[in-house]
MMTF fields as JSON, N, C-alpha, C and O atoms, coordinates in Angstrom:
{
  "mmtfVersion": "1.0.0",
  "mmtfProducer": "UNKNOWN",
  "numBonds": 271,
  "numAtoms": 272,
  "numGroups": 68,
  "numChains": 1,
  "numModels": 1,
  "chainsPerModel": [1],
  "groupsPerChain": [68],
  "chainIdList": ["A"],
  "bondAtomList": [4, 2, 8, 6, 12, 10, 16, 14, 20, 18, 24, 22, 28, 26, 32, 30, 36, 34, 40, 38, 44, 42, 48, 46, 52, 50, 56, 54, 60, 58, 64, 62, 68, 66, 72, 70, 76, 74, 80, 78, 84, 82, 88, 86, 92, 90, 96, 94, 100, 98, 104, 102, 108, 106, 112, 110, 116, 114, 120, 118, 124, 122, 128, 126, 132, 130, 136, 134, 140, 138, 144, 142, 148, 146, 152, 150, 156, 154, 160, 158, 164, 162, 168, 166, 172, 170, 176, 174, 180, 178, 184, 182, 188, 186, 192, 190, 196, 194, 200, 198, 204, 202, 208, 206, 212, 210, 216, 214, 220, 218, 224, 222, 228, 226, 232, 230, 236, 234, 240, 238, 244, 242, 248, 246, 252, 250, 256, 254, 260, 258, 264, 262, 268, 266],
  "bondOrderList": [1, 1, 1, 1, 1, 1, 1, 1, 1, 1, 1, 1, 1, 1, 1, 1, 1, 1, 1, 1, 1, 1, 1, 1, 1, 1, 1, 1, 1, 1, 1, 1, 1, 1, 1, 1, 1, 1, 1, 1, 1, 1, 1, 1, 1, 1, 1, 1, 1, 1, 1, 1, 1, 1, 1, 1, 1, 1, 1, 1, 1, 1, 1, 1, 1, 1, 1],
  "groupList": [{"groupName": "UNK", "atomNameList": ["N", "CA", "C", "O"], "elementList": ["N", "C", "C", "O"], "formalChargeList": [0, 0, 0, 0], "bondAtomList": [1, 0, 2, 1, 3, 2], "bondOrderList": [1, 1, 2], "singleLetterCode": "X", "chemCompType": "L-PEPTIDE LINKING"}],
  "groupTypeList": [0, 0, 0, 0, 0, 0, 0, 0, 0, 0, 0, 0, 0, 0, 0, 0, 0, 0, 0, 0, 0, 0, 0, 0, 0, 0, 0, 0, 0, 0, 0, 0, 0, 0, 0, 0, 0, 0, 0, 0, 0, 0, 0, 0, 0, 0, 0, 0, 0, 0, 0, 0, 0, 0, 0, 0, 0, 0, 0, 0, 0, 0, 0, 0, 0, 0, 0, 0],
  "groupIdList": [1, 2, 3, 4, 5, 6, 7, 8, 9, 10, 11, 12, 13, 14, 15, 16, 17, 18, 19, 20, 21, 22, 23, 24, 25, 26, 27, 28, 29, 30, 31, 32, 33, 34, 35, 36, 37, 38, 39, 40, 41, 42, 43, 44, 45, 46, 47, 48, 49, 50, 51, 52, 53, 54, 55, 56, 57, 58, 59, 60, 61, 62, 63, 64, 65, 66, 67, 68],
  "secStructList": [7, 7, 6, 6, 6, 6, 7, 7, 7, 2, 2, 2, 2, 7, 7, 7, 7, 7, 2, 2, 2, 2, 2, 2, 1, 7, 2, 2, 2, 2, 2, 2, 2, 2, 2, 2, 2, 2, 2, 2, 2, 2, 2, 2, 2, 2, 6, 6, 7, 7, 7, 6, 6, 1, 7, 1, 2, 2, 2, 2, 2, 2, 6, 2, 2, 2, 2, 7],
  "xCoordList": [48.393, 48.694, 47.45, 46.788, 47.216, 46.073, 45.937, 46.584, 45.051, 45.296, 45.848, 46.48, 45.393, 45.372, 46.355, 46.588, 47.155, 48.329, 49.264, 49.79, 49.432, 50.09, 49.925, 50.758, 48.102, 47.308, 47.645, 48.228, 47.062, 47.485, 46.011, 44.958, 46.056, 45.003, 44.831, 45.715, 43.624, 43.351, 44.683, 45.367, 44.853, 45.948, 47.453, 48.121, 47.57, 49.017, 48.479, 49.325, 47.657, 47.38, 47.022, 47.185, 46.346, 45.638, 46.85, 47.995, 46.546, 47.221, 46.612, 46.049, 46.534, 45.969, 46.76, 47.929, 46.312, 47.446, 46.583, 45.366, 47.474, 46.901, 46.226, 46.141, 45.97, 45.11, 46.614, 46.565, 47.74, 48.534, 49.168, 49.416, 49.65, 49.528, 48.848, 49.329, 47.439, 46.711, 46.653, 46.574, 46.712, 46.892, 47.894, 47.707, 49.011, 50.43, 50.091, 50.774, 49.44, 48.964, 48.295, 47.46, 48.552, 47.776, 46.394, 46.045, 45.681, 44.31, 44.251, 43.37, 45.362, 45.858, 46.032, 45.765, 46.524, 47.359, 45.784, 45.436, 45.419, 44.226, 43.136, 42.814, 42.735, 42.251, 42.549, 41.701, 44.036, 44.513, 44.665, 44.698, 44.79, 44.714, 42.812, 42.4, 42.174, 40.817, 40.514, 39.518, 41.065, 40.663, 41.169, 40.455, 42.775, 43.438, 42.835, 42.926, 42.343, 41.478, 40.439, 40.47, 39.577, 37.92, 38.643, 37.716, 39.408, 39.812, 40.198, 39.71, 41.142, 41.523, 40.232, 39.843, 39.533, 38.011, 37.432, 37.205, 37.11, 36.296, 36.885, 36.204, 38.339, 38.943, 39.105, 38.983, 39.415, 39.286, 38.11, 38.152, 36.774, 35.358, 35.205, 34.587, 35.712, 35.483, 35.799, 34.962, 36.706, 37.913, 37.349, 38.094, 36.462, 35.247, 36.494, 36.977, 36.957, 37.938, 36.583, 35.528, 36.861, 35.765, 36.243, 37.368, 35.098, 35.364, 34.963, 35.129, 34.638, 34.201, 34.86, 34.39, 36.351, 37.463, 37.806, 38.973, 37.221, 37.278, 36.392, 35.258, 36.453, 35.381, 35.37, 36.177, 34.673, 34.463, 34.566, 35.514, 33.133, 31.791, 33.189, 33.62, 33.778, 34.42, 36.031, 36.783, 36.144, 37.361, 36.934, 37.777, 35.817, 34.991, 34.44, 34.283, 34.193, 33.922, 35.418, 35.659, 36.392, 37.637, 38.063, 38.538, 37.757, 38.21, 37.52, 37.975, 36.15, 35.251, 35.935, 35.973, 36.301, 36.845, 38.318, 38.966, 38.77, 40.148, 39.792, 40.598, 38.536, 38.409, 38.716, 39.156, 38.239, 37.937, 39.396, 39.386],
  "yCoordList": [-32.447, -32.908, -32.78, -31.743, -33.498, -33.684, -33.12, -33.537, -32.039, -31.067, -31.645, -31.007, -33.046, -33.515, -34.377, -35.081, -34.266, -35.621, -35.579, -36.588, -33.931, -34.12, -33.694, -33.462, -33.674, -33.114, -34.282, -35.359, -33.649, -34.21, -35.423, -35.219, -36.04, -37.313, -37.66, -37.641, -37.941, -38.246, -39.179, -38.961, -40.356, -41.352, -40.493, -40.86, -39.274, -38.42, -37.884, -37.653, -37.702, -36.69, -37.197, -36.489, -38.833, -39.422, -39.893, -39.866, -40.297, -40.868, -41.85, -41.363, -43.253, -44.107, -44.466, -44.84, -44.39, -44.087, -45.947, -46.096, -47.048, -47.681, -47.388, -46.339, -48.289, -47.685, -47.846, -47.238, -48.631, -48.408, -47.191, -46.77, -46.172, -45.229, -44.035, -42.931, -44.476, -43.725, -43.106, -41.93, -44.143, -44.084, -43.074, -42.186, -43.408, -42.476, -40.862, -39.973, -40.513, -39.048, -38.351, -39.017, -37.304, -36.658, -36.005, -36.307, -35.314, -35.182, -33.95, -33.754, -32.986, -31.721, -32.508, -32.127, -33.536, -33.942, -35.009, -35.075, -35.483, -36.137, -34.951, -34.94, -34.01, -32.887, -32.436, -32.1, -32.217, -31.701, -32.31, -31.755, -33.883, -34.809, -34.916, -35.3, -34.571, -34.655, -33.232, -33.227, -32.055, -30.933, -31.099, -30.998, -31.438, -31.294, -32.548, -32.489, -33.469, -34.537, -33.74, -33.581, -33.208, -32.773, -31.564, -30.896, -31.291, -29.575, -30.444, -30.089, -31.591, -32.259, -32.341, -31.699, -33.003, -33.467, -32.718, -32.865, -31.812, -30.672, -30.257, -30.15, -30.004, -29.372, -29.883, -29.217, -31.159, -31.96, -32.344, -32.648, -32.447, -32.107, -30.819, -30.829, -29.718, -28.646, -28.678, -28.245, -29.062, -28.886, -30.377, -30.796, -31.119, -32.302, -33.401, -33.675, -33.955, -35.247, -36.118, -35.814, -37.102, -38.159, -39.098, -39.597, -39.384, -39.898, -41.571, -42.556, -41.696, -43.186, -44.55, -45.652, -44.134, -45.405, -44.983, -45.112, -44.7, -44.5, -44.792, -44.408, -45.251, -46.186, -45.235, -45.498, -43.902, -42.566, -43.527, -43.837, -43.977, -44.128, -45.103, -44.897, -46.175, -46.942, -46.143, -46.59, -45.14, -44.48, -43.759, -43.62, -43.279, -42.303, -43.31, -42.835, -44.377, -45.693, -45.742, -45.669, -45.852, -46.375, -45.143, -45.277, -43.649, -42.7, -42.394, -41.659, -43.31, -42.747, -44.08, -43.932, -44.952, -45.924, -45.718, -46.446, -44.416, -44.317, -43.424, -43.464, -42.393, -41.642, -42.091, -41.389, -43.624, -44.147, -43.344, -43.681],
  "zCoordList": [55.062, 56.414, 57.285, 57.249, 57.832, 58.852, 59.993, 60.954, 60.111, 61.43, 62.967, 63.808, 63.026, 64.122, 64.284, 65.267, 62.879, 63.15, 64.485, 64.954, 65.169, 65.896, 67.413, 68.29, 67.393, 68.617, 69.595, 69.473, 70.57, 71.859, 72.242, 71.638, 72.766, 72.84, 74.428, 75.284, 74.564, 76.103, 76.617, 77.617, 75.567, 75.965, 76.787, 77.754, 75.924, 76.414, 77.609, 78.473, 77.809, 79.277, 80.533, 81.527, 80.666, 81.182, 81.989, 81.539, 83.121, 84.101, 84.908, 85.889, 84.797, 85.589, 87.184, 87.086, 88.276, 89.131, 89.575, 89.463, 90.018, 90.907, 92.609, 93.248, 92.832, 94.108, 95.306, 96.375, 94.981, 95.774, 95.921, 97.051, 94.293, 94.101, 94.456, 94.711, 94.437, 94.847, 96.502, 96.858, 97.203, 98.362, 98.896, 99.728, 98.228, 99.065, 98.246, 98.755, 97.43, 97.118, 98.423, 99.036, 98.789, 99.668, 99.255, 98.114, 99.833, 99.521, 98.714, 97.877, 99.022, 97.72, 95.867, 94.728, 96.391, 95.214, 94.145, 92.966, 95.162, 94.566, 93.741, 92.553, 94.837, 93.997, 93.103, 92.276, 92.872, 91.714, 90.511, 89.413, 90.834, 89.771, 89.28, 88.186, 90.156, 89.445, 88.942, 88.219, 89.108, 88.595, 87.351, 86.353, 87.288, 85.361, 84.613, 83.386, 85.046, 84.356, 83.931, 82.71, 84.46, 84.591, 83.504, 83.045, 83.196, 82.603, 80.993, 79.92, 81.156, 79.952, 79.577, 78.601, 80.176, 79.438, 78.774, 77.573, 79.45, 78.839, 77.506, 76.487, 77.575, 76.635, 75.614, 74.586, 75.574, 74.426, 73.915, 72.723, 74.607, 74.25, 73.503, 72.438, 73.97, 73.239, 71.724, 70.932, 71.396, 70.123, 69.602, 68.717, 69.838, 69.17, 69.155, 68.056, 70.194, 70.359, 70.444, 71.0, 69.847, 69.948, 70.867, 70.851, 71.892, 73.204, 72.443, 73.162, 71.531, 70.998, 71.075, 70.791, 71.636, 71.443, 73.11, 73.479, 73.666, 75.296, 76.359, 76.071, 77.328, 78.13, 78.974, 79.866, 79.201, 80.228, 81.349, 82.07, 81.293, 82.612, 83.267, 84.402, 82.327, 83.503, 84.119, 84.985, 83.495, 83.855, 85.01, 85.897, 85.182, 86.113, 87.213, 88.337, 87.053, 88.319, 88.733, 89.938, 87.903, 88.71, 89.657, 90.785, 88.86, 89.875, 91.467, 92.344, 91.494, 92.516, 93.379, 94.6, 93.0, 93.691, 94.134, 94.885, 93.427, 94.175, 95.249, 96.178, 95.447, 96.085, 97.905, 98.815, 97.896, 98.899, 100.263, 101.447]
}
């Protein structure tokens, strides 16, 4: 059995919020959605998730664009 058959994957943790979405979050809630992102990341970096079938840089443009 394959250690990872039943690990957890950026896809399960990730949350794309639209920007209409985005909007009605308050500024607690936005923080907090970029701290457990920035914590997923890392963590699944740690434990060698290969970021190779994942587009970071444009996931990280869409978040600086929700910042607005």
């Amino acid at each position: 059995m394959d250690i990872y058959h039943n690990a957890v994957t950026y896809d399960d943790v990730h949350i794309n919020f639209t920007w209409e979405e985005w909007t009605l979050l308050d500024p607690s809630q936005k923080s907090l959605y970029k701290d457990v992102m920035l914590e997923t990341y890392r963590n699944l970096t740690t434990i060698g998730y290969s970021w190779e079938d994942h587009n970071i840089d444009e996931h990280c443009q869409s978040s600086r664009r929700h910042e607005r």
